[in-house]
C-alpha positions as CSV (number, residue, x, y, z in Angstrom):
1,X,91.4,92.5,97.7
2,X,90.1,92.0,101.2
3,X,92.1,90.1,104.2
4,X,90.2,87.6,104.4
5,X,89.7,86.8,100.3
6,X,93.4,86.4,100.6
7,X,93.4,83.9,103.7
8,X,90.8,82.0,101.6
9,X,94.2,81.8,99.3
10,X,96.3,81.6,101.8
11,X,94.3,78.1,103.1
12,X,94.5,76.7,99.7
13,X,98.5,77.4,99.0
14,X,99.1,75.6,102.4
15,X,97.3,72.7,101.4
16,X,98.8,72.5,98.0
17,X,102.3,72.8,99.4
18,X,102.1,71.1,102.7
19,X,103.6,74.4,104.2
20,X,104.0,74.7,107.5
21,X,101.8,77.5,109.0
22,X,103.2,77.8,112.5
23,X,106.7,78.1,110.7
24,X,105.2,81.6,108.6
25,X,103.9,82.6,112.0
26,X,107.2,82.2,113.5
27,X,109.1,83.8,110.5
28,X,106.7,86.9,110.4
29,X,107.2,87.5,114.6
30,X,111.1,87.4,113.5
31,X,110.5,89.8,111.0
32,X,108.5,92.1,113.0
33,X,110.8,92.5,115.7
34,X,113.4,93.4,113.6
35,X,112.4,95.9,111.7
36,X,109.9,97.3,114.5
37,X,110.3,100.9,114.5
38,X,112.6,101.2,111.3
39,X,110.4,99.6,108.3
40,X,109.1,101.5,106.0
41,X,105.4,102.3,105.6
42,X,103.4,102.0,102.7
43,X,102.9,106.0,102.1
44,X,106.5,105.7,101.1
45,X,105.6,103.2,98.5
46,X,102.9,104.7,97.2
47,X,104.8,108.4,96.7
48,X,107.0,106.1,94.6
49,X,104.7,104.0,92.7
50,X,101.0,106.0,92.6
51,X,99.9,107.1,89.3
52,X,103.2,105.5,87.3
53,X,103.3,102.9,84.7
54,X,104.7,99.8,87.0
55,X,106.8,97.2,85.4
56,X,107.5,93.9,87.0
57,X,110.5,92.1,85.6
58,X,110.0,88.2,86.6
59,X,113.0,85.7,87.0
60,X,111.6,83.1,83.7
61,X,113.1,82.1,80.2
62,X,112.1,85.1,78.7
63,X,114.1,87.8,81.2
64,X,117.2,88.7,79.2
65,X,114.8,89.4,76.1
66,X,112.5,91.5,77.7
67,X,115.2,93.3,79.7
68,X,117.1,93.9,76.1
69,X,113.8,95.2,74.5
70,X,113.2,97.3,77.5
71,X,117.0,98.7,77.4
72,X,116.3,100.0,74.0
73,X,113.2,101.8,74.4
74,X,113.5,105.4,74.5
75,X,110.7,106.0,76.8
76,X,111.8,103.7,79.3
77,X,112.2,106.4,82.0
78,X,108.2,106.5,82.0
79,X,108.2,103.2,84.0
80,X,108.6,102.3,87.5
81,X,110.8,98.6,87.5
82,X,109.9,96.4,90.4
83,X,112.0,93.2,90.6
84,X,111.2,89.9,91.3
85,X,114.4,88.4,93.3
86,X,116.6,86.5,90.6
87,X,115.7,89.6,88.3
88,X,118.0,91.6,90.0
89,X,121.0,90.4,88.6
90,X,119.7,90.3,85.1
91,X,118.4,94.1,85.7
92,X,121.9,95.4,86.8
93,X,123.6,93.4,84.5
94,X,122.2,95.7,81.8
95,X,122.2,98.8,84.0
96,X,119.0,99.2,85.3
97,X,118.6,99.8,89.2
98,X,115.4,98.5,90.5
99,X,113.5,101.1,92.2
100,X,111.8,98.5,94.3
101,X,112.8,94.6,94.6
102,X,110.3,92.2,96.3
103,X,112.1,89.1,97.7
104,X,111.7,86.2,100.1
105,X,115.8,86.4,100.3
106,X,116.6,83.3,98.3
107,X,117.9,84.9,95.5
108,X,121.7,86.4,95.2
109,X,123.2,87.9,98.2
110,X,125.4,90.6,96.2
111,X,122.8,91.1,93.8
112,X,120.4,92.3,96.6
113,X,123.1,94.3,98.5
114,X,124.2,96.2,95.6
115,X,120.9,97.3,94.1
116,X,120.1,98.2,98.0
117,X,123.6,100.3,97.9
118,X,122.2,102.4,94.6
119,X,118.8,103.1,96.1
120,X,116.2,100.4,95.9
121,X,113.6,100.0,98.4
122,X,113.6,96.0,99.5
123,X,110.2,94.7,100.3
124,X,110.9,91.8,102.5
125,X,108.8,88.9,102.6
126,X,108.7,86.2,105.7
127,X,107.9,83.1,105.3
128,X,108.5,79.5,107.1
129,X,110.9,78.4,105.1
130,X,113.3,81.4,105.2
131,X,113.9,82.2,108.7
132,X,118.0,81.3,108.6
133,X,117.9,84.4,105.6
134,X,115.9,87.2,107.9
135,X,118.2,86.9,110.4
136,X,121.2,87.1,108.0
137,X,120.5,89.8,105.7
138,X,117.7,92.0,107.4
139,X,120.1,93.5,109.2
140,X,122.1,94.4,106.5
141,X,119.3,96.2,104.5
142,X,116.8,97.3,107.4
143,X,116.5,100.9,107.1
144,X,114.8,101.1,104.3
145,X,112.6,97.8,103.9
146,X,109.2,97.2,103.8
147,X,108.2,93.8,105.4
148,X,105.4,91.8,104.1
149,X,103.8,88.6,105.4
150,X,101.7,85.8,103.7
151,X,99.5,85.6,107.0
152,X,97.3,87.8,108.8
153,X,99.3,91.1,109.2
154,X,100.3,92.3,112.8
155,X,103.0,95.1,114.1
156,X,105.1,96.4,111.2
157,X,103.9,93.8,108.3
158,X,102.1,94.3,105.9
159,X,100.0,91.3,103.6
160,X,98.9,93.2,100.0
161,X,98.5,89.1,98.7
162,X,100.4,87.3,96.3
163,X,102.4,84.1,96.7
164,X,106.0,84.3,94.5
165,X,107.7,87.4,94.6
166,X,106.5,88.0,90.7
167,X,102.7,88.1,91.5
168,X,103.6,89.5,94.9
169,X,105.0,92.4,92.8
170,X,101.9,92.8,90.9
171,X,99.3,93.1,94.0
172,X,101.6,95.5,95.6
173,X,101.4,97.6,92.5
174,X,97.6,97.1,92.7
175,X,97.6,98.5,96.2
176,X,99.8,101.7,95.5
177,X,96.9,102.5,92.9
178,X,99.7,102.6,89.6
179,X,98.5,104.2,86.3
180,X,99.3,100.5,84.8
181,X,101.0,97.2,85.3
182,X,103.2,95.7,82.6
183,X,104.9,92.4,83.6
184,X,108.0,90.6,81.5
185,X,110.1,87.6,82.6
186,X,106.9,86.0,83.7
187,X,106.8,83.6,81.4
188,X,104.9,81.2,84.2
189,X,105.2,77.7,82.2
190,X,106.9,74.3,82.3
191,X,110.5,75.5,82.1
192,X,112.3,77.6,85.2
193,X,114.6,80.7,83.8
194,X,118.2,80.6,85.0
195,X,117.6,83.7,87.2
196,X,115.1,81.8,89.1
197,X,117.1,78.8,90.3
198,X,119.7,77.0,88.7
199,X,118.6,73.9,87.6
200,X,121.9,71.9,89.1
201,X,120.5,73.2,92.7
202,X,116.7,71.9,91.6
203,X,115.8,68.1,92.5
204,X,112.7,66.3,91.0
205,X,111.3,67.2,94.2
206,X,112.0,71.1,94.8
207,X,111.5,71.0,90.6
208,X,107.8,70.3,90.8
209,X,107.3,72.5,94.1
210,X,108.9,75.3,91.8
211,X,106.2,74.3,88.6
212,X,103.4,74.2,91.8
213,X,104.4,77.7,92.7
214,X,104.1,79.2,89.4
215,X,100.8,77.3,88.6
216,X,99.8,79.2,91.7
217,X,101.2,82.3,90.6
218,X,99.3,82.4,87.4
219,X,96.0,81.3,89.4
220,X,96.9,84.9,91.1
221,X,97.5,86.9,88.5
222,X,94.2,86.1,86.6
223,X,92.5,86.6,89.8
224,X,93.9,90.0,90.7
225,X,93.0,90.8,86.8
226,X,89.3,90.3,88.4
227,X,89.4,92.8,91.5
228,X,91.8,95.7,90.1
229,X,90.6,98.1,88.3
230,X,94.2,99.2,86.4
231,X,94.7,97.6,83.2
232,X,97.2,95.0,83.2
233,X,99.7,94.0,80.1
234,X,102.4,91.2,79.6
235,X,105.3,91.8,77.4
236,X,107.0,88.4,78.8
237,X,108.3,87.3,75.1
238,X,107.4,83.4,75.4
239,X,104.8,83.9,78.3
240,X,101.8,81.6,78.4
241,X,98.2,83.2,77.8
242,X,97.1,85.1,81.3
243,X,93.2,84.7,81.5
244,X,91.8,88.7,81.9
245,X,95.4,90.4,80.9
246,X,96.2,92.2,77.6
247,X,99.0,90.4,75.7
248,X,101.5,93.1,74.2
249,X,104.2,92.3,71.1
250,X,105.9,95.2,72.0
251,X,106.5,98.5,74.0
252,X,105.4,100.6,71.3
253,X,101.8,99.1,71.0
254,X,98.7,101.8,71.2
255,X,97.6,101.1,75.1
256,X,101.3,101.5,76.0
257,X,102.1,104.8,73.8
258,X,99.1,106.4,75.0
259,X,99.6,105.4,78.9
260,X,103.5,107.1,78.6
261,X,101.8,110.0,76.7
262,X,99.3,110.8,79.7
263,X,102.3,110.4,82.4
């Protein structure tokens, strides 16, 4: 993916959501001044994920299923887990530390701080609409954060595409050149999973934004399926059909088995 393939995205998410683009400019200056001179850099990122099967645990429906199916696989240590925000909690509910969580900050404070206490690299992400949460919790987590932006990258920041922490997930994967990216918990329909945002909290306004945003994420994800040359598989158990990614039932299917044999 090239810069300027993404602002071509970048242009059409703004329009779709009315966002504010001064606002992402103004978050992403925030961000960069706090973490100038302590974020991480990519190399560290890539000595963690380069050559490894990557999996992305989404927040949707389907999150506590795949997470259970993961639990019990014996060759689970082959993978790499990225979460998506909200998956946190459903990850260390079951044990598993995140070796890398990619979040905009809207998700559970404690969730966040705790996997961030056991180890896992937090790959910030600034945006307009969460400048009251950089300045709360980025100091809480900033020595070992990688900060991303959804505009033109400057200082610090890096932009590896992607719009919701799930897809964002899957680009930087891309980027760090894995062996493979398997996602779960993207389920990337109608209905929004409990780790994503309670429903009480979600109005018929901020409930169609949400279902806007995951249309968009899906638009991504087929689209990356285009321009990467890693294979790409979905385990998420009720996910819709991904244009250009290999559906898996299982963990134990051929592609996978073979991938955690060559590791």
């Amino acid at each position: 993916m090239t810069l300027d393939e993404w602002l071509n995205w970048y242009r059409y998410i703004v329009k779709e959501c009315q966002f504010n683009e001064f606002a992402d400019v103004e978050a992403a200056t925030l961000l960069d001044s706090m973490l100038s001179g302590k974020a991480l850099k990519f190399a560290q990122i890539e000595r963690t994920l380069s050559d490894k099967i990557s999996i992305v645990f989404g927040a949707g429906p389907s999150l506590v299923v795949d997470i259970e199916k993961f639990v019990e696989f014996p060759q689970r240590r082959a993978f790499k887990v990225l979460a998506a925000d909200g998956a946190t909690a459903a990850l260390l509910k079951h044990g598993i530390v995140p070796d890398i969580v990619v979040t905009d900050l809207d998700g559970p404070v404690d969730d966040l701080l705790e996997a961030y206490a056991h180890g896992s690299i937090i790959v910030v992400h600034a945006h307009g609409d969460n400048i009251p949460q950089l300045k709360n919790l980025v100091p809480l987590i900033s020595d070992r954060v990688l900060p991303t932006t959804q505009i033109e990258p400057f200082g610090c920041l890096y932009n590896f595409g992607g719009f919701t922490d799930g897809d964002r997930a899957a680009f930087l994967c891309s980027s760090a050149r894995v062996k493979a990216i398997v996602l779960a918990g993207m389920d990337l329909g109608e209905e929004i999973g409990p780790y994503s945002k309670p429903l009480s909290t979600l109005t018929p306004e901020r409930l169609e934004i949400k279902r806007k945003k995951l249309k968009i994420a899906k638009e991504l994800l087929e689209w990356l399926a285009t321009k990467t040359p890693l294979p790409i598989y979905d385990l998420t158990f009720h996910g819709i059909k991904l244009r250009g990614i290999i559906r898996l039932g299982s963990f134990n299917e051929l592609p996978l088995r073979r991938l955690i044999c060559s590791t």
